[in-house]
C-alpha positions as CSV (number, residue, x, y, z in Angstrom):
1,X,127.0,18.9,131.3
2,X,123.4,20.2,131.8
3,X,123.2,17.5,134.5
4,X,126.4,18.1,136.5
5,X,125.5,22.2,136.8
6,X,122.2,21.0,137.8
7,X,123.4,18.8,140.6
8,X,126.4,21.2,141.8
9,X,123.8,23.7,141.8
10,X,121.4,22.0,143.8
11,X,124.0,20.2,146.4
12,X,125.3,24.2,147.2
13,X,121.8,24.7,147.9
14,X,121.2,21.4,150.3
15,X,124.4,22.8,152.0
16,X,123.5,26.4,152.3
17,X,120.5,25.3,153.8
18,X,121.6,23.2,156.4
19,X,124.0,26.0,157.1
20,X,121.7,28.5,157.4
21,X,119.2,26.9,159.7
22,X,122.0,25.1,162.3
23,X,122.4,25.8,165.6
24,X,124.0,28.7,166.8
25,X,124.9,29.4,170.4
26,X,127.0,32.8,169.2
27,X,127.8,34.8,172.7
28,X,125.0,32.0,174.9
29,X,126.3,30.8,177.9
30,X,124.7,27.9,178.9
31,X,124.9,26.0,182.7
32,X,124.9,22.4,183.3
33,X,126.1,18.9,184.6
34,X,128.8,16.3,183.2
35,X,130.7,13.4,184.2
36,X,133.6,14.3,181.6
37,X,136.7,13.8,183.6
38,X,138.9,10.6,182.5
39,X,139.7,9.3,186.2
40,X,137.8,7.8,188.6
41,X,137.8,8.8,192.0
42,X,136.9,6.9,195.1
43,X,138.3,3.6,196.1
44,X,136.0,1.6,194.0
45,X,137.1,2.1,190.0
46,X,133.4,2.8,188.9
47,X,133.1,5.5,190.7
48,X,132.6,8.7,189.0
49,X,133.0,12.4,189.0
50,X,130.2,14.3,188.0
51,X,130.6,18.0,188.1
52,X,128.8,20.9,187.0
53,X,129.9,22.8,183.8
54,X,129.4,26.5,182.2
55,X,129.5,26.8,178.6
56,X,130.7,29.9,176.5
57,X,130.4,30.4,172.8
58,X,131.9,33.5,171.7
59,X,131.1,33.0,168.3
60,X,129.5,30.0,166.0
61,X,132.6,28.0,165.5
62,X,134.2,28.0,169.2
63,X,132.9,27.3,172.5
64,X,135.0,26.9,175.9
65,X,134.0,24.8,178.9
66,X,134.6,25.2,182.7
67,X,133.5,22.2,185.4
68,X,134.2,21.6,188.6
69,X,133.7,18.7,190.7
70,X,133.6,18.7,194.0
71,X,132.8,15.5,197.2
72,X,133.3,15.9,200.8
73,X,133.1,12.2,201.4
74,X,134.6,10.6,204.1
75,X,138.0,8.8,203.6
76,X,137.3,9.6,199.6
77,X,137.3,13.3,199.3
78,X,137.7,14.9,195.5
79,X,138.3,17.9,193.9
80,X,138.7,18.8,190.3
81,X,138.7,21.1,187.3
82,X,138.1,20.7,183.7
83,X,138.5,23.0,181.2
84,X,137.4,22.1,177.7
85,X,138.0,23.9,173.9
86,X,135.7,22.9,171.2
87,X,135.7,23.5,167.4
88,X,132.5,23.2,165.4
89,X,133.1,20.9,162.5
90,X,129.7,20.4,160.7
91,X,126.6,21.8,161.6
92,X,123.0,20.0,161.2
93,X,119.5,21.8,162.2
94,X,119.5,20.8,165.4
95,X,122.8,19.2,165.5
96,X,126.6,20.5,165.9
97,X,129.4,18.2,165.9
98,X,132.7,19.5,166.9
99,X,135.9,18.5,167.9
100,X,138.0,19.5,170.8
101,X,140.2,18.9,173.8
102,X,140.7,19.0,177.7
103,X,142.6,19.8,180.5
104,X,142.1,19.0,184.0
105,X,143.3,18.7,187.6
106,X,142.0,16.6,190.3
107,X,142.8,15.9,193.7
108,X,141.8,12.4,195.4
109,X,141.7,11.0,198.7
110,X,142.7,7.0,197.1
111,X,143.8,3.7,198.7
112,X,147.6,3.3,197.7
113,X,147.8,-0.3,196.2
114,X,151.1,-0.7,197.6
115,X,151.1,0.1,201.1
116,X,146.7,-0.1,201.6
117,X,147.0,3.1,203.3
118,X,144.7,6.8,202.6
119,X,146.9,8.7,200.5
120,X,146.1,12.5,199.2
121,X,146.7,12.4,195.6
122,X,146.4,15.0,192.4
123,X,146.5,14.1,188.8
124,X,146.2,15.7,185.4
125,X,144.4,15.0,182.8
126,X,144.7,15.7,178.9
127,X,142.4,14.5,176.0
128,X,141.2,14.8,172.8
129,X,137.3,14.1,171.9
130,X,134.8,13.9,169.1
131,X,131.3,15.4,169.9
132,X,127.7,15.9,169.7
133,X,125.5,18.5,170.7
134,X,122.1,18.0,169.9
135,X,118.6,19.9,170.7
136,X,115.3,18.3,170.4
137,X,112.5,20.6,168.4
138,X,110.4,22.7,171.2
139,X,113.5,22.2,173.8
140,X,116.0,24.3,171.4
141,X,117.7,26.0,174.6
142,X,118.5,22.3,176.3
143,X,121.5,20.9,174.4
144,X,122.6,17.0,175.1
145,X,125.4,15.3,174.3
146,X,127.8,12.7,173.2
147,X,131.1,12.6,173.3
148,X,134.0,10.3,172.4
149,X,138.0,10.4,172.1
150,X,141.1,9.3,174.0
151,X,142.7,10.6,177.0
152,X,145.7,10.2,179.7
153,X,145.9,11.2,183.2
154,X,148.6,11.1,185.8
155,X,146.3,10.2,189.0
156,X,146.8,7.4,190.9
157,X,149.3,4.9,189.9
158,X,151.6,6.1,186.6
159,X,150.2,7.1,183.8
160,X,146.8,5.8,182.3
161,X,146.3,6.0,178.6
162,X,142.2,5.6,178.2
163,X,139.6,5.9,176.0
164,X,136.4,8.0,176.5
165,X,133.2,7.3,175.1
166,X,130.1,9.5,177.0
167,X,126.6,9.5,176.8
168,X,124.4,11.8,177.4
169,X,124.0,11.1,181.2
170,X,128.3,11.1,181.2
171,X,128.8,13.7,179.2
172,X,126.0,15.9,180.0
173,X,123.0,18.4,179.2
174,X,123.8,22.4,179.3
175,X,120.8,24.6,179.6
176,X,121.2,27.5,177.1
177,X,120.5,31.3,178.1
């Protein structure tokens, strides 16, 4: 019995620890880069959209996301928005992992497969994403990340069921303030 209190007591301690010393971007807003959305635009599939992103954490479970993305191109014009909701699910000290979810629209200037023709298209997009933030010691205001999940968007031809798996140079860096 002596052994089991002593354990419980020292695993509440591990865990208040690591609690106490995570990460916590409570009321930072942080500004950024990401190449989060789920479709490709241009008329070559690899093609991708990066954007730039804010980040808001009202408090030290939820943050909220805003990107926009934005190409003048010729014949392959794009515009979109992303908005993004994440949950923190476990916290290390210089880790936070979350979950969350996004939203987007975007508008493409695409080749129609059918008739080869320059068509003006828009598309939503909806997913769902498992995530990492982390921050190396010394650069505790520059937060990279991970992220991966499933989504669906509506641009281009149908609907596209995909899945999403970002690096940090996909799914972005986000200099805290």
């Amino acid at each position: 019995m002596f052994y089991l209190k002593s354990a419980t007591l020292i695993t509440l301690l591990l865990f208040s620890y690591s609690k106490a010393h995570s990460k916590d971007l409570t009321d930072r807003i942080g500004f950024g880069y990401s190449d989060a959305f789920i479709s490709s635009v241009g008329n070559n599939s690899e093609d991708s959209t990066p954007s730039v992103q804010v980040k808001y954490s009202p408090n030290s479970e939820y943050s909220f996301v805003g990107a926009l993305h934005l190409s003048t191109k010729d014949d392959e014009s794009s515009f979109g928005f992303l908005a993004k909701a994440h949950k923190i699910i476990f916290r290390e000290k210089n880790m936070n992992f979350y979950l969350g979810g996004h939203l987007a629209f975007i508008n493409a200037e695409l080749i129609d497969s059918k008739t080869a023709k320059l068509d003006n298209e828009s598309g939503a997009e909806f997913g769902a994403l498992a995530g990492v933030e982390f921050f190396i010691p010394g650069l505790e205001n520059l937060g990279i990340t991970f992220e991966a999940g499933f989504g669906l968007t509506t641009l281009g031809d149908g609907i596209t069921f995909k899945s999403i798996a970002n690096h940090p140079l996909k799914a972005g860096m986000t200099f805290y303030f």
